[in-house]
N, CA, C and O atoms as a Tinker XYZ file with bonds, in Angstrom:
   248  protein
     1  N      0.855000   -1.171000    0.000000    73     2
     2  CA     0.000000    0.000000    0.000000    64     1     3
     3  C      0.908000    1.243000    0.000000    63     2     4     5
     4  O      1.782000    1.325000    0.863000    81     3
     5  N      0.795000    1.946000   -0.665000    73     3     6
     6  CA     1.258000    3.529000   -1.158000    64     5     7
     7  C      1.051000    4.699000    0.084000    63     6     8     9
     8  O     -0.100000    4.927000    0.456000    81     7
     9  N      1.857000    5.215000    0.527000    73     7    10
    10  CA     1.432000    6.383000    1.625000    64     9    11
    11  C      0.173000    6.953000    0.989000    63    10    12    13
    12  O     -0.815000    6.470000    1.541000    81    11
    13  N     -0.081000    7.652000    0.202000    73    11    14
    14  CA    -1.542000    7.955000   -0.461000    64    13    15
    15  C     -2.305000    6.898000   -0.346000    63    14    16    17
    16  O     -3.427000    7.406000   -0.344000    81    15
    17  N     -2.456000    5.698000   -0.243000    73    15    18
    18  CA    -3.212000    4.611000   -0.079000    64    17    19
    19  C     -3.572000    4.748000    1.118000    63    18    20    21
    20  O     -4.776000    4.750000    1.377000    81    19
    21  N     -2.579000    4.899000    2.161000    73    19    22
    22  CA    -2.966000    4.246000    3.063000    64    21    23
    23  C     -3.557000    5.529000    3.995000    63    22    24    25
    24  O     -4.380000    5.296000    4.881000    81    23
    25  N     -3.084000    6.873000    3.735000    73    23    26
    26  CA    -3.679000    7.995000    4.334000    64    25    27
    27  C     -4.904000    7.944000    3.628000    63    26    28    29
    28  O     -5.797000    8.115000    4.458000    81    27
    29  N     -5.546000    7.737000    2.089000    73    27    30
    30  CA    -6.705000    7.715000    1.851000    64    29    31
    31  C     -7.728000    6.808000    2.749000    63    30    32    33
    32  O     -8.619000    7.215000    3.493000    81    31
    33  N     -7.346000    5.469000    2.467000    73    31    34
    34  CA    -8.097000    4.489000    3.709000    64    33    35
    35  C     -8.195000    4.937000    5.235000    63    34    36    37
    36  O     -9.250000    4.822000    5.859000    81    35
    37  N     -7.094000    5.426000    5.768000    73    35    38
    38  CA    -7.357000    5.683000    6.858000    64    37    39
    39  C     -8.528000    6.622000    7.171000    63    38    40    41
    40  O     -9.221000    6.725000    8.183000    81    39
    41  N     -8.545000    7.326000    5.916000    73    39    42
    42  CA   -10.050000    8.339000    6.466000    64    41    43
    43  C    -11.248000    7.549000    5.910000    63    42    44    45
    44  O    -12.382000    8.017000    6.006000    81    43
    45  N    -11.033000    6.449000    5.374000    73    43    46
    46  CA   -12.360000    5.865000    5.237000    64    45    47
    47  C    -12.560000    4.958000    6.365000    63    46    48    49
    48  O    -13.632000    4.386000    6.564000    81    47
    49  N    -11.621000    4.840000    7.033000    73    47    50
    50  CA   -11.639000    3.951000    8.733000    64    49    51
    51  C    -12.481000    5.311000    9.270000    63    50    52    53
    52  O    -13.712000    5.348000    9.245000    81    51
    53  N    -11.849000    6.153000    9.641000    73    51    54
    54  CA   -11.855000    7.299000   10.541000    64    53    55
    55  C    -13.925000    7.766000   10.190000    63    54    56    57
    56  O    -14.928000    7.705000   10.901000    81    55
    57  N    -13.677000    8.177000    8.801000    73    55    58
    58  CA   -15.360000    8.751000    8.981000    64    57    59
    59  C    -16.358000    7.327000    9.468000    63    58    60    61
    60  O    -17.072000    7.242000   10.468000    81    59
    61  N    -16.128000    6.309000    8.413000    73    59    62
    62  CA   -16.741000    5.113000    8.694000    64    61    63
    63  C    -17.194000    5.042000   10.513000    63    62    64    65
    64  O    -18.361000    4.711000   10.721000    81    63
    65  N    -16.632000    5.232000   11.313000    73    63    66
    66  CA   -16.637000    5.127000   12.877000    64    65    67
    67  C    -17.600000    6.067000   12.956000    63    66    68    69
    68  O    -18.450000    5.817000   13.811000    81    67
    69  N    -17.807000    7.453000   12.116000    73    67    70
    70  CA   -18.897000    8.540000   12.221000    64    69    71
    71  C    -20.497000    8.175000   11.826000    63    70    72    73
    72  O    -21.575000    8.737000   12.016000    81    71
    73  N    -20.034000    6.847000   11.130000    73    71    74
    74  CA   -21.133000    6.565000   10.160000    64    73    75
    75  C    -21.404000    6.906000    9.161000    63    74    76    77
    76  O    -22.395000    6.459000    8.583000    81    75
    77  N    -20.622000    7.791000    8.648000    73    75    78
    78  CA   -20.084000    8.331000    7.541000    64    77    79
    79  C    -19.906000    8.310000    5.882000    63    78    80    81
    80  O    -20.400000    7.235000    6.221000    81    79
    81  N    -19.704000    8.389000    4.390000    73    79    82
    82  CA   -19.168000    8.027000    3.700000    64    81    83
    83  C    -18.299000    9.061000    3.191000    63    82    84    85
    84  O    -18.998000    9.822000    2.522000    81    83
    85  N    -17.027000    9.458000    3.201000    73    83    86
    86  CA   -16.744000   10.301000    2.527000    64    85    87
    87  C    -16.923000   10.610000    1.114000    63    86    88    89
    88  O    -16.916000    9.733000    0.250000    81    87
    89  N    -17.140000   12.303000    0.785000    73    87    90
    90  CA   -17.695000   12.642000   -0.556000    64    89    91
    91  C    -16.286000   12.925000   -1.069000    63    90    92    93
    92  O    -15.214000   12.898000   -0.465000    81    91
    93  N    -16.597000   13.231000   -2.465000    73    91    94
    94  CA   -15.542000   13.211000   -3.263000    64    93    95
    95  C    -14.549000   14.887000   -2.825000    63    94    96    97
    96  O    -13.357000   15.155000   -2.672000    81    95
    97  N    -15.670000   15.564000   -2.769000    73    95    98
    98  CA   -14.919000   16.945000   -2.079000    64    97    99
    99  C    -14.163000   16.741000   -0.988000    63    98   100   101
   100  O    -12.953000   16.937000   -0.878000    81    99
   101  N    -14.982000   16.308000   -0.122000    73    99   102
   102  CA   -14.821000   16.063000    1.383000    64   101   103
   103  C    -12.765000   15.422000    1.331000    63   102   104   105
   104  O    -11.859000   15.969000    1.961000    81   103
   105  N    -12.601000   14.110000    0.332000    73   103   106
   106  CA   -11.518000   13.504000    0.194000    64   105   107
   107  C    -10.511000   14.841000   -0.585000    63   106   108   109
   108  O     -9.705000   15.351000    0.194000    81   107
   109  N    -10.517000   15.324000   -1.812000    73   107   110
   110  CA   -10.339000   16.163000   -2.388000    64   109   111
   111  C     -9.315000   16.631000   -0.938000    63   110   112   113
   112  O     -8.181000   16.218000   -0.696000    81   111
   113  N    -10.250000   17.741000   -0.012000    73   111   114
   114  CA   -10.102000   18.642000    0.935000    64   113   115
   115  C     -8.986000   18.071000    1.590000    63   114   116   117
   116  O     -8.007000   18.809000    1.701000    81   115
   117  N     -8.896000   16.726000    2.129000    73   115   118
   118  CA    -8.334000   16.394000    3.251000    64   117   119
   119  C     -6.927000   15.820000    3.230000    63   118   120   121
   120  O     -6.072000   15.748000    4.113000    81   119
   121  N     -6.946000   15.264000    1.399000    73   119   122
   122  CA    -5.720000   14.564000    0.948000    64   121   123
   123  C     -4.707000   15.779000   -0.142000    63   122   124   125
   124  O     -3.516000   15.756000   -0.451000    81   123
   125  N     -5.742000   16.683000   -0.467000    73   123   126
   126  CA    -4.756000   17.887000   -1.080000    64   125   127
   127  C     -4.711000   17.568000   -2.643000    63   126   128   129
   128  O     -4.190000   18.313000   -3.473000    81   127
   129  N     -5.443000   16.141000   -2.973000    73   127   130
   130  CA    -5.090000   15.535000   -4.012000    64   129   131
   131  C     -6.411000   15.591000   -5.332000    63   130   132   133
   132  O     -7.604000   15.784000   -5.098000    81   131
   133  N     -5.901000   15.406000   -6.475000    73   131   134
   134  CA    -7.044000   15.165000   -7.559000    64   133   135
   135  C     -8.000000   14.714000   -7.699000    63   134   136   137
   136  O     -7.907000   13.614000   -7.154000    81   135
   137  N     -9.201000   14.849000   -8.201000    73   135   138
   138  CA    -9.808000   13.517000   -8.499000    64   137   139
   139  C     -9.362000   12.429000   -8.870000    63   138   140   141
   140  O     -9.539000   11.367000   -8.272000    81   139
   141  N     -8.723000   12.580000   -9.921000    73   139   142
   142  CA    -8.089000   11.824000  -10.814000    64   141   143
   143  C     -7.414000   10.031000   -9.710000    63   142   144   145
   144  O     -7.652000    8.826000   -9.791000    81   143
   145  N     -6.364000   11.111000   -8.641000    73   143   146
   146  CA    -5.679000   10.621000   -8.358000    64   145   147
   147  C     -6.490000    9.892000   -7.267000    63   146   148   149
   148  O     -6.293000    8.692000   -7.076000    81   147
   149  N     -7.420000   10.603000   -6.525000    73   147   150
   150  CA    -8.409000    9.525000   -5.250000    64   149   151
   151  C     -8.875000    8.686000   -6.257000    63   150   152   153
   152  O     -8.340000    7.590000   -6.096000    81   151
   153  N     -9.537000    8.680000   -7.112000    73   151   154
   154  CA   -10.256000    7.653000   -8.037000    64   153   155
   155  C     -9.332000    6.855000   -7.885000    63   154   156   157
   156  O     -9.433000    5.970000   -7.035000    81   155
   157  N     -8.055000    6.995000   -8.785000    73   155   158
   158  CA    -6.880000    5.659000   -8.780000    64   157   159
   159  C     -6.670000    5.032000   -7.696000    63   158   160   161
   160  O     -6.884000    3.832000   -7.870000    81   159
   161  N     -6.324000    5.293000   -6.569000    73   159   162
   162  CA    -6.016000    5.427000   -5.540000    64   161   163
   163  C     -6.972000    4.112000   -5.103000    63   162   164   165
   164  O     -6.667000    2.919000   -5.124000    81   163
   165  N     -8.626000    4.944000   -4.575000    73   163   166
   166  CA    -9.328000    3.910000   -4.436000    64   165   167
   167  C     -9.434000    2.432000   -5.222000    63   166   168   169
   168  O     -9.523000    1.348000   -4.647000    81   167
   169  N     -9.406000    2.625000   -6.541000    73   167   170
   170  CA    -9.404000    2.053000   -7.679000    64   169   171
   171  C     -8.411000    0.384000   -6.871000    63   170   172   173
   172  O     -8.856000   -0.764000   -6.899000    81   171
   173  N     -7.385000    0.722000   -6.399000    73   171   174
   174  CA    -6.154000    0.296000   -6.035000    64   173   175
   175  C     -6.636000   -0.578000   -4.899000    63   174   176   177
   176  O     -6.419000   -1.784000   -4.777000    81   175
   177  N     -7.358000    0.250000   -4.040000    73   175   178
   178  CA    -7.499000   -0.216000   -2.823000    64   177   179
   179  C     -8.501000   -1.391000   -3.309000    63   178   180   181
   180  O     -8.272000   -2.567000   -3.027000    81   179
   181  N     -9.485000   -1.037000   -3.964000    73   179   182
   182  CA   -10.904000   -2.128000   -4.318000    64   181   183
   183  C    -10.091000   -3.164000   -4.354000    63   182   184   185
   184  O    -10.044000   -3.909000   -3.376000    81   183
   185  N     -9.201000   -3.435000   -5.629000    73   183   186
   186  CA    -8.402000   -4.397000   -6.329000    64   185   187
   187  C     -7.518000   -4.861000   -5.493000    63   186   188   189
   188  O     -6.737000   -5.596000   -6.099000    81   187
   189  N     -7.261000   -4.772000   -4.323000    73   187   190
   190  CA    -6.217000   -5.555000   -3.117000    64   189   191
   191  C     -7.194000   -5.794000   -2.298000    63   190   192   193
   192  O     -6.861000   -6.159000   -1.170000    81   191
   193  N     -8.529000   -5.677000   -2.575000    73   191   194
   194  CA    -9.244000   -6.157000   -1.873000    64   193   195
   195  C     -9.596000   -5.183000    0.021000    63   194   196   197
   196  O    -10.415000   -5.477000    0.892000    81   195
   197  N     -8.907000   -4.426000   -0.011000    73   195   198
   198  CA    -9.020000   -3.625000    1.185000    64   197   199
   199  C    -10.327000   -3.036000    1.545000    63   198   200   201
   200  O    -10.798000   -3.086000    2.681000    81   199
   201  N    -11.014000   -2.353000    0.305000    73   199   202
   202  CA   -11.700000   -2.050000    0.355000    64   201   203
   203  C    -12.997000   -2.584000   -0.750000    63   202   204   205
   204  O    -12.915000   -3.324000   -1.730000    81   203
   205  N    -14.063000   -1.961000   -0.216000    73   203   206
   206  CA   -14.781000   -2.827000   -1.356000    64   205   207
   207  C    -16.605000   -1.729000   -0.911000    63   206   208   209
   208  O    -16.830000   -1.118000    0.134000    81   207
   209  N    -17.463000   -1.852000   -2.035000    73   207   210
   210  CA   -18.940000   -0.686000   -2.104000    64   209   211
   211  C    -19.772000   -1.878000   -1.599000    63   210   212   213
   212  O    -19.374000   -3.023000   -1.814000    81   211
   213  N    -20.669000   -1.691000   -1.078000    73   211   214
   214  CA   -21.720000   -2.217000   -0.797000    64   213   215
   215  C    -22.669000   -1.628000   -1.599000    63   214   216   217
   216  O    -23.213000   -0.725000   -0.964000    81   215
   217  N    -23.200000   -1.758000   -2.939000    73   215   218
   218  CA   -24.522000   -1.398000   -3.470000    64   217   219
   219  C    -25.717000   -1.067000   -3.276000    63   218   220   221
   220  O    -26.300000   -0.091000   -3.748000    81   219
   221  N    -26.266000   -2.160000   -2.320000    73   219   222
   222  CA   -27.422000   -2.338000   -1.729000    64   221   223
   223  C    -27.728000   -1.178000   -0.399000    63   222   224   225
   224  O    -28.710000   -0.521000   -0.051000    81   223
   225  N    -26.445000   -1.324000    0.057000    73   223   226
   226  CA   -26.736000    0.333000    1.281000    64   225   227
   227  C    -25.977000    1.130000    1.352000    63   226   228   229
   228  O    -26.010000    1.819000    2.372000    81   227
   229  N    -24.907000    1.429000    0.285000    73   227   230
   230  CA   -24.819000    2.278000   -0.455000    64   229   231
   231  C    -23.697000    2.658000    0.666000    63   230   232   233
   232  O    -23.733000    3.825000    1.055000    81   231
   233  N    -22.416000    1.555000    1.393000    73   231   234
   234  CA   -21.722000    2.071000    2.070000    64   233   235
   235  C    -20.241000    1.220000    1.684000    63   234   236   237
   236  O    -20.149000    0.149000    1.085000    81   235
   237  N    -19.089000    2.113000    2.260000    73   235   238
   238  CA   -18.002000    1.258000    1.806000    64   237   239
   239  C    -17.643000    0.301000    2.695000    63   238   240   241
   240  O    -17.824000    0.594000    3.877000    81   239
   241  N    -17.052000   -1.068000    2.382000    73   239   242
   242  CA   -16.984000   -1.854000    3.571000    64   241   243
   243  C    -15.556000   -1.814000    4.007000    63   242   244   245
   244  O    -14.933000   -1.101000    3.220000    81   243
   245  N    -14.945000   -2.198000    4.757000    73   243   246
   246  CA   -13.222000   -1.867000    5.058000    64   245   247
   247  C    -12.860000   -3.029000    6.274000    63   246   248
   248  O    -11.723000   -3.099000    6.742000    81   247
């Protein structure tokens, strides 16, 4: 996992505990970083399996 990986996930730990989902701004704001680059990023995480969407309630699982 990539320091950008893993500071991205960590705020999907962190809000997740809020009940949370982070928005695309919200990530944007906090990582300093692109769309482009959270997309990949996540993209990354799905595909190692770290993370993964829940469809049905519309939350990320971790």
């Amino acid at each position: 996992m990539t320091d950008f990986e893993h500071k991205l996930y960590q705020i999907f730990v962190n809000m997740r505990l809020y009940g949370k989902n982070p928005t695309l701004p919200e990530l944007k704001r906090k990582t300093g970083k692109s769309e482009q680059e959270i997309r990949d990023a996540t993209k990354s995480l799905i595909r190692k399996g770290t993370l993964s969407w829940d469809e049905e309630k519309k939350i990320w699982i971790i």
